[in-house]
C-alpha positions in Angstrom: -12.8 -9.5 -15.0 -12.7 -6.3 -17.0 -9.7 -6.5 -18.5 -10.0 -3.2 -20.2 -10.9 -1.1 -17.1 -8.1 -3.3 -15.4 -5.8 -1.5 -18.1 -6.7 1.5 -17.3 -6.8 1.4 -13.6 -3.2 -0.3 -13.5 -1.9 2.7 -15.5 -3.3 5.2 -12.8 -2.0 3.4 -9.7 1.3 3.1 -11.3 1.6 6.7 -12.1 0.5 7.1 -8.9 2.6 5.8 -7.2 5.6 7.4 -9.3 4.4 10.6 -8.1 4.4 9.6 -4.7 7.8 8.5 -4.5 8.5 12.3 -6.2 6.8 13.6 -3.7 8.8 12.3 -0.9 12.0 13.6 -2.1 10.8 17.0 -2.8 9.3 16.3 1.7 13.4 15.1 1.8 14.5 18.5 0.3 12.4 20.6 2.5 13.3 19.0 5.6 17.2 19.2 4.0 16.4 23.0 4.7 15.8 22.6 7.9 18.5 20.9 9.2 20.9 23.1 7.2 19.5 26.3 5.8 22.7 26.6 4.0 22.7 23.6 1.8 20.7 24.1 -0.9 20.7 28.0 -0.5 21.0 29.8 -4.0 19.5 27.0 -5.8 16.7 26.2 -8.2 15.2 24.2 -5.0 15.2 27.2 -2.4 12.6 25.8 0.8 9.5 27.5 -1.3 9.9 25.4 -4.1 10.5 22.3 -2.5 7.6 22.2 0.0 5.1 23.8 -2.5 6.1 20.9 -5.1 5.7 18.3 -2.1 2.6 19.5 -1.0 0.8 19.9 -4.5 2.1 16.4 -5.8 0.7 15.4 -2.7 -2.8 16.5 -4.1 -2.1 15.0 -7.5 -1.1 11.7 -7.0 -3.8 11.0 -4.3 -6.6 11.9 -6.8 -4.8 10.0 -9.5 -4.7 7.5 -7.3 -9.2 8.3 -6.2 -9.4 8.4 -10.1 -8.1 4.6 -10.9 -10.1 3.3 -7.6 -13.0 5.1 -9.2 -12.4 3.1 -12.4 -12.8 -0.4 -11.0 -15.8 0.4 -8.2 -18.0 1.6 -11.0 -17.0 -1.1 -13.7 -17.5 -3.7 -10.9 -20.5 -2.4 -9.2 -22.1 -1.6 -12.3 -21.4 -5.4 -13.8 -19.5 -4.0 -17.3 -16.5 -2.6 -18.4 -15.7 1.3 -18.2 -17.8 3.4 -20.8 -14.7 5.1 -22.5 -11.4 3.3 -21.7 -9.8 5.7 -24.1 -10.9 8.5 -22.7 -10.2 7.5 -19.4 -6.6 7.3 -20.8 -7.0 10.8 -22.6 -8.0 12.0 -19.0 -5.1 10.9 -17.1 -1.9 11.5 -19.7 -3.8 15.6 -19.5 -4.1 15.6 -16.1 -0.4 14.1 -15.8 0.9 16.8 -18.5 -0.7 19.4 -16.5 0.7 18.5 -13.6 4.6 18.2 -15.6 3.8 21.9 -16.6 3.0 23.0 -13.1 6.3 21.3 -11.7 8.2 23.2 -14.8 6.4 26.7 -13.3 7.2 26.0 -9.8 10.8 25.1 -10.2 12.1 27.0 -12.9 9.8 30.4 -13.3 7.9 30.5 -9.8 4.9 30.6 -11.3 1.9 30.1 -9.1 -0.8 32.1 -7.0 0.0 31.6 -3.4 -2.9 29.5 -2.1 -1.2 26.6 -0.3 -2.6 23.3 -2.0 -3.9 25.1 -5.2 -1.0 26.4 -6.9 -1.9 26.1 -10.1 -2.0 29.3 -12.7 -5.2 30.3 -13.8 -4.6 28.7 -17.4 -4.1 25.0 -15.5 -6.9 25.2 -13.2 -9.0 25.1 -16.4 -7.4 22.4 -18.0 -8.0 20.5 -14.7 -11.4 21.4 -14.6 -11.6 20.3 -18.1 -10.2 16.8 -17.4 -12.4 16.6 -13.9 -15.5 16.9 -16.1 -14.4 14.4 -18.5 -13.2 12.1 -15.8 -16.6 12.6 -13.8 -18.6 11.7 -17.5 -17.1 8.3 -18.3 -17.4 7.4 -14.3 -21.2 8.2 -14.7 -22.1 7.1 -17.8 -20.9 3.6 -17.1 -22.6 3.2 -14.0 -26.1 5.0 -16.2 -25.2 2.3 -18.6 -24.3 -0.6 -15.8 -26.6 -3.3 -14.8 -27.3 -2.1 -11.5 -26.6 0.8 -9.1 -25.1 0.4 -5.8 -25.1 2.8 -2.6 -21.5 2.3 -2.3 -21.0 3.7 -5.7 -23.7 6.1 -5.4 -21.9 7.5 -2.5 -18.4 7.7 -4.1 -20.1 9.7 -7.6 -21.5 12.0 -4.8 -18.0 12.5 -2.8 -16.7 13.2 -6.4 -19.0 15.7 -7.8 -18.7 18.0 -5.0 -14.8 17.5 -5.1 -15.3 19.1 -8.6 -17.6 22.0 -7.5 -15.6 22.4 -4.5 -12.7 23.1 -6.5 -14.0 26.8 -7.5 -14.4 28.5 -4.2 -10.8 28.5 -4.1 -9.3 29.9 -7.0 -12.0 32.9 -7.1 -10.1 36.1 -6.6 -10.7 38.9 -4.3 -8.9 42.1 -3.2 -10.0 41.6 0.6 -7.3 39.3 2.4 -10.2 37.5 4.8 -12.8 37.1 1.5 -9.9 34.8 0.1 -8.8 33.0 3.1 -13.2 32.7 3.6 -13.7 30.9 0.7 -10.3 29.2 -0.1 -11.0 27.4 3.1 -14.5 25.8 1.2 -12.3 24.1 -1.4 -9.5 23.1 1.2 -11.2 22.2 4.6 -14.4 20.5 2.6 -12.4 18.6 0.2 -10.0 17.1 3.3 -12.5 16.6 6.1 -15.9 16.7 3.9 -16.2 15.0 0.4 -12.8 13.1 0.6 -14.4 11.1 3.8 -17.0 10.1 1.4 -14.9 9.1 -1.3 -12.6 6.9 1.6 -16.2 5.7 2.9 -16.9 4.2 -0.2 -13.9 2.4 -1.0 -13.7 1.2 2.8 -17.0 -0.1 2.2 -16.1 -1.8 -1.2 -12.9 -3.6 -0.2 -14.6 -4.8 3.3 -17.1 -6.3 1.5 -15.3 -8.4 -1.5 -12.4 -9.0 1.4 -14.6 -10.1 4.2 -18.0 -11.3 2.3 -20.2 -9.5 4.9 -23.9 -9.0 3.8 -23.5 -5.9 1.6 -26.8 -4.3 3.1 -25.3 -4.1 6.6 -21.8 -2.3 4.8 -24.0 0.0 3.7 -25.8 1.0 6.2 -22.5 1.6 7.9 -21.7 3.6 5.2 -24.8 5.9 5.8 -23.9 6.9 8.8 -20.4 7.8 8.3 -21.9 10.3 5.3 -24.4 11.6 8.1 -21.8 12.3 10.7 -19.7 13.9 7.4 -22.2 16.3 6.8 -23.5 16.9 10.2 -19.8 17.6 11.7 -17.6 18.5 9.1 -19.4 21.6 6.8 -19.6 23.3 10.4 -16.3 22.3 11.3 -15.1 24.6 8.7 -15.0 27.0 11.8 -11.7 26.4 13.2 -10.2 27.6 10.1 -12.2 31.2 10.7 -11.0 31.7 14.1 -8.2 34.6 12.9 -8.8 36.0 9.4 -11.2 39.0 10.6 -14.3 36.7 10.7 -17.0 37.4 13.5 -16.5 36.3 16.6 -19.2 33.5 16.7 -16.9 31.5 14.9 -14.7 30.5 17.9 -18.1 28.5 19.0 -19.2 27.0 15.9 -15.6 25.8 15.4 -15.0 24.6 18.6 -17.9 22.5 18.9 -18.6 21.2 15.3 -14.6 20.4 15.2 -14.9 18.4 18.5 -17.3 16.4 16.8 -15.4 15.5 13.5 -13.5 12.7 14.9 -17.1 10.7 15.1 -17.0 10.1 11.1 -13.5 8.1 11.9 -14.9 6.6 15.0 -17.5 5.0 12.2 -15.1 3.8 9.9 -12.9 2.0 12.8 -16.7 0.1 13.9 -17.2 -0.8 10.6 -14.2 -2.0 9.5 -13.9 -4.1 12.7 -17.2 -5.8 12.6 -16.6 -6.3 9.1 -13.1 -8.1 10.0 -15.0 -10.2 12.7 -18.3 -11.3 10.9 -15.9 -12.5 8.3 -17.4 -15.7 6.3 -14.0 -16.3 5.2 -10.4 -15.6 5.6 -9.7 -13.6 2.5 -6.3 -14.3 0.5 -5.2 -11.4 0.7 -3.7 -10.8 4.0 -1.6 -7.7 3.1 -4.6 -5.6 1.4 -6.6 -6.2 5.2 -3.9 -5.1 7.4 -3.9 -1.6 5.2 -7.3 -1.6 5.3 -7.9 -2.0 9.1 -4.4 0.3 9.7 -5.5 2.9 7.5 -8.5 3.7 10.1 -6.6 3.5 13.2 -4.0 5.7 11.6 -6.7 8.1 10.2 -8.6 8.7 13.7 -5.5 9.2 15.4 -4.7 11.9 12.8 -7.4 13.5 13.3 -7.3 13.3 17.0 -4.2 14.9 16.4 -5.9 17.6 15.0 -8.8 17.9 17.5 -6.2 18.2 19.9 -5.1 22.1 18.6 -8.9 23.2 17.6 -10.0 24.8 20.4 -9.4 28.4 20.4 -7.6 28.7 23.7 -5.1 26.1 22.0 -5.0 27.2 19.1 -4.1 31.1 19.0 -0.8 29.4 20.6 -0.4 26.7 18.1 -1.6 28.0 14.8 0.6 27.8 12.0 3.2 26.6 14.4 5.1 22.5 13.5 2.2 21.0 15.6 0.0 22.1 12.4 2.3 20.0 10.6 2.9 17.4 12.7 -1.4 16.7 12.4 -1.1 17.4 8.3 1.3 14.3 7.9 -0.1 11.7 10.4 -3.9 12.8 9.5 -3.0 12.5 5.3 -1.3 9.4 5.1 -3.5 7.9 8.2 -6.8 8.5 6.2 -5.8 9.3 2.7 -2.3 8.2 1.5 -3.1 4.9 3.1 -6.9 4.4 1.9 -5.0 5.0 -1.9 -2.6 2.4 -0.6 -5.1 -0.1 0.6 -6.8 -0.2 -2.7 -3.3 -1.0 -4.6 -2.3 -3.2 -2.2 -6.5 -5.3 -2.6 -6.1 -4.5 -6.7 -2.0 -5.5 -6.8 -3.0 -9.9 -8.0 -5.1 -8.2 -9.8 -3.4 -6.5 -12.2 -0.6 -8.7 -12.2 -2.7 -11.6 -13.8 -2.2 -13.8 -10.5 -4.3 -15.4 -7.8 -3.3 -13.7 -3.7 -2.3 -17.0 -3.1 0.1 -17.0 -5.5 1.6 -13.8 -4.5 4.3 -13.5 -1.3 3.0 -10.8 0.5 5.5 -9.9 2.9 7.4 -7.1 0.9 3.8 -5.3 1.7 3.3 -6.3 5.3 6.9 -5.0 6.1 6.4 -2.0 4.0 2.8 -1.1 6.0 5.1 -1.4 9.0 8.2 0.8 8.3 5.8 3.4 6.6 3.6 3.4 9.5 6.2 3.2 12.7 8.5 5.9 10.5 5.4 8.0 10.1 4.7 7.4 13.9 8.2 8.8 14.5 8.2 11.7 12.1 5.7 12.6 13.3 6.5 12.8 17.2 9.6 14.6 16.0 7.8 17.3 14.5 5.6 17.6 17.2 8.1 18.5 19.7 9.4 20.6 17.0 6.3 22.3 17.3 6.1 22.6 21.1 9.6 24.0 21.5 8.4 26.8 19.0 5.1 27.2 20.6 6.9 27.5 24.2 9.8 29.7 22.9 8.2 31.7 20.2 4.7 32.1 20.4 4.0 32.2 24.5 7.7 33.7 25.7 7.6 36.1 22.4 11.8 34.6 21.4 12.1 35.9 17.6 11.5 32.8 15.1 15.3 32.7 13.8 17.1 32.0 17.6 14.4 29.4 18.0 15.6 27.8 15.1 18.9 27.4 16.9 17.4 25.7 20.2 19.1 22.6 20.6 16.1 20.7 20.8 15.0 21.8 17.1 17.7 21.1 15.5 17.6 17.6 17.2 14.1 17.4 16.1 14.8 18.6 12.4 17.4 15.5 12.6 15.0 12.7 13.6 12.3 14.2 11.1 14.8 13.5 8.2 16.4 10.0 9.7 12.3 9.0 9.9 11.7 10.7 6.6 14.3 8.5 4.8 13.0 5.5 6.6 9.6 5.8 5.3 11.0 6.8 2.0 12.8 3.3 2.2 9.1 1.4 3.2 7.4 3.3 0.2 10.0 2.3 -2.2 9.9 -1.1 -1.1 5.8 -1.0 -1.4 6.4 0.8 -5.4 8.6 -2.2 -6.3 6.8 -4.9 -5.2 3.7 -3.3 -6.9 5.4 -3.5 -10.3 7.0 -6.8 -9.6 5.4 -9.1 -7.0 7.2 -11.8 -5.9 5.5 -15.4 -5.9 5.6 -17.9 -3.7 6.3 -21.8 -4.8 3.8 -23.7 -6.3 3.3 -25.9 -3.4 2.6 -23.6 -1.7 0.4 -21.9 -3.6 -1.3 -24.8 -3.6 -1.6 -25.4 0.0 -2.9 -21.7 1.2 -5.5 -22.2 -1.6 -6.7 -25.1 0.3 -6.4 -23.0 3.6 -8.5 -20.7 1.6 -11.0 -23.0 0.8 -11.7 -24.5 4.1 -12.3 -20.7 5.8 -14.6 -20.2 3.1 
C-alpha cells in the first residue's frame, strides 16, 4: 500500500535475517569449543571471539529487524508513507557499516570494552547513537505528519525512546567494579524485560488485529495492561541482577518478589493473543504468520519461566552464571524476541513479494516454526542439564571448573547442544530462503482458498 516504506522495510528484514543466519554460526563455533577445546585453539576464532560476535549480532539483527517493523506500523497506522525513505536507508547501511566495523574489531584486533551485550568502542557507540536518533526522527515525524495516531503506535514510539535513553547507563565508565555492573544492568535488564516488552506489545497487538479483525479498542486495552504489568514488575525486577555485586542487602527482597511477578506481562500477551485468535471475524490467509504469532507467546512465557525458576536468591547463589543462565538466555530470546521479529516477516513476507497469502505455499514456514522451535526446545534441555551437572559438581560439591568439563554427562550434553544447534540452523535457513523466494501454489488453487477466504470473512 506504501510501496516506498515497503522498500524500505523489505531491505531491513532481509538484512536481518542475513545477520541472523551469521549469528548462528558464530553460536556453532562457540559450542565447537565446547565439544573440543582443541579445535579451533590458536585461531582468529578463539571461544571469546566467537560468543561475543554471536551474542552482539544477536543485538543487531533483532533491532534491525524492531527498526523495519517500526517502518510499516507507523506508515500504516499513520495512513501515509514513511517521512524520509532515504533516510531511513541512510540509517540502516550506517548502522549495518557500524556493525561490519565492530565484527573487524572483534575478530581481528580484540577491540572492545568488556560489557557483555555492549561491546562496542567508545567511537561506535556514538555513531549508533547518531543513527538511533535519526531512526527515532523519521519514525516520529511520520506519525506527527500521519492522519491519525494510534495507541498501538503510541506505545511502540514509547518502547523505542527509552531503548535509546536506556542505551547510556551502560557505557558510562566508572573505576568502582559494582557502580558498573549497577548501572550496566539499566541498559541490559530494562532493555530485555522492560522497553523491549513494549515494543513486542505493540507489534503483537498490530498483527492480531489486521490478522484476526478484532475490534481494535479491545487490542488495545489489552495492550494497556501488558505496559502496566511492564512497568509495575519489571523496573523492580531489576533486583535479581543486584543480588552479588556489593549492593545492599535489601535487594535479595525487592528481586525476589518483583522478579516473581515478571512472568504476569507474558501471561497478558498469551490472553490476548488467544482471545484475539477466538473472536476471530475471519480466518485470515495467512496461516503461517498466526502460528508464529500465537508460538511466539507460549515460547516467550515459558522462557521466562525459565528464568523465574533461578531468581530467587537461595537458587540463585547456586546457579548464577552457571549453563542454567544460558539455557534461560536462549529459550527466553528467541521465545519472545527472535520469534516476535520472525512473526512480523513471516505476516509482511506476501507482502513484499508483490503476492496475495493465498497465492503463497506456506509450508516451508510452518515446517521451519517447527524445527526452530522443537530444536530450540532440545538445545535448550541440553544445556540445562549442562548446567545442573555444573551446579551439582562445581558450585555445591566445590569440583574445580576444568574436571567438570570432563564429566561424562557434559560432554554428552555439549554434543546434543551442537546436533540441536545445527538442526535449528537447518529450520532458520530454510525460513531465510523461503523469505527471499516464496514458493506459490497453482492457480487453482489460489483460487479456491480465496474463496475459502471469502466465506470465513
Amino acid at each position: 500500500m506504501y510501496p516506498e516504506t515497503n522498500k524500505v522495510v523489505r531491505w531491513h528484514f532481509g538484512i536481518a535475517l542475513l545477520l541472523f543466519a551469521l549469528q548462528l554460526v558464530f553460536g556453532l563455533l562457540s559450542v565447537i569449543h565446547y565439544v573440543n577445546g582443541d579445535a579451533l585453539s590458536g585461531t582468529l576464532l578463539e571461544f571469546h571471539v566467537v560468543r561475543t560476535c554471536h551474542i552482539n549480532l544477536l543485538v543487531v539483527w533483532l533491532l534491525i529487524g524492531f527498526f523495519g517493523a517500526t517502518y510499516h506500523i507507523v506508515s500504516e497506522e499513520s495512513q501515509r508513507e514513511l517521512y524520509s525513505p532515504k533516510l531511513a536507508m541512510i540509517t540502516l547501511a550506517a548502522f549495518v557499516g557500524g556493525g561490519v566495523a565492530g565484527l573487524v574489531g572483534y575478530i581481528f584486533f580484540h577491540h572492545w570494552q568488556g560489557r557483555e551485550f555492549l561491546e562496542l568502542p567508545l567511537y561506535l557507540d556514538v555513531a549508533v547513537v547518531i543513527v538511533v536518533l535519526a531512526f527515532l526522527y523519521n519514525a516520529i515525524m511520520t506519525v506527527w505528519k500521519g492522519q491519525r495516531r494510534t495507541t498501538v503506535e503510541m506505545v511502540l514510539l514509547l518502547g523505542l525512546v527509552l531503548m535509546a535513553l536506556l542505551y547510556f547507563p551502560g557505557n558510562m565508565f566508572f573505576r568502582n567494579e559494582a557502580l558498573q555492573s549497577f548501572y550496566w544492568w539499566w541498559t541490559i535488564h530494562l532493555w530485555v524485560e522492560g522497553v523491549w516488552e513494549l515494543i513486542m506489545g505493540a507489534m503483537l497487538a498490530f498483527m492480531l488485529i489486521k490478522m484476526t479483525g478484532v475490534d481494535r479498542e479491545v487490542m488495545e486495552k489489552w495492550l494497556y495492561v501488558v505496559v502496566s504489568l511492564t512497568f509495575f514488575t519489571g523496573i523492580l525486577g531489576i533486583g535479581h541482577h543486584y543480588y552479588w555485586i556489593g549492593t545492599p542487602n535489601y535487594w535479595l527482597f525487592v528481586g525476589a518478589f518483583f522478579s516473581a511477578l515478571e512472568p504476569l506481562a507474558f501471561v497478558a500477551m498469551i490472553i490476548y493473543a488467544v482471545y484475539a485468535k477466538q473472536k476471530s471475524r475471519r480466518d485470515h490467509p495467512n496461516g503461517a504468520a498466526m502460528i508464529w504469532t500465537i508460538g511466539c507467546t507460549i515460547m516467550a512465557f515459558v522462557g521466562i519461566m525459565l528464568g523465574f525458576a533461578q531468581t530467587l536468591p537461595g537458587i540463585n547463589s547456586y546457579t548464577h552464571g552457571t549453563h542454567v543462565t544460558a539455557s534461560h538466555g536462549h529459550y527466553a530470546f528467541f521465545g519472545a524476541y527472535a520469534m516476535i521479529n520472525l512473526a512480523f516477516f513471516t505476516y509482511m513476507l506476501p507482502i513484499l513479494n508483490k503476492i496475495e497469502a493465498e497465492e503463497w505455499k506456506q509450508s516451508r514456514s510452518v515446517a521451519s516454526f517447527w524445527i526452530m522451535v522443537l530444536s530450540m526446545i532440545g538445545l535448550s534441555t541440553a544445556v540445562m542439564v549442562a548446567g545442573i551437572v555444573q551446579t551439582v559438581y562445581e558450585r555445591v560439591n566445590g569440583i574445580p571448573y576444568i574436571t567438570v568439563q570432563e564429566h561424562g554427562t557434559m560432554q554428552l550434553s555439549y554434543q546434543l547442544w551442537l546436533v540441536f544447534g545445527l538442526c535449528f540452523t537447518a529450520g532458520a535457513l530454510l525460513f531465510i530462503y523461503d523469505f527471499f523466494a516464496p514458493q506459490k501454489v497453482s492457480a487453482e488453487e489460489a483460487a479456491s482458498a480465496k474463496v475459502a477466504t471469502a466465506a470465513g470473512g
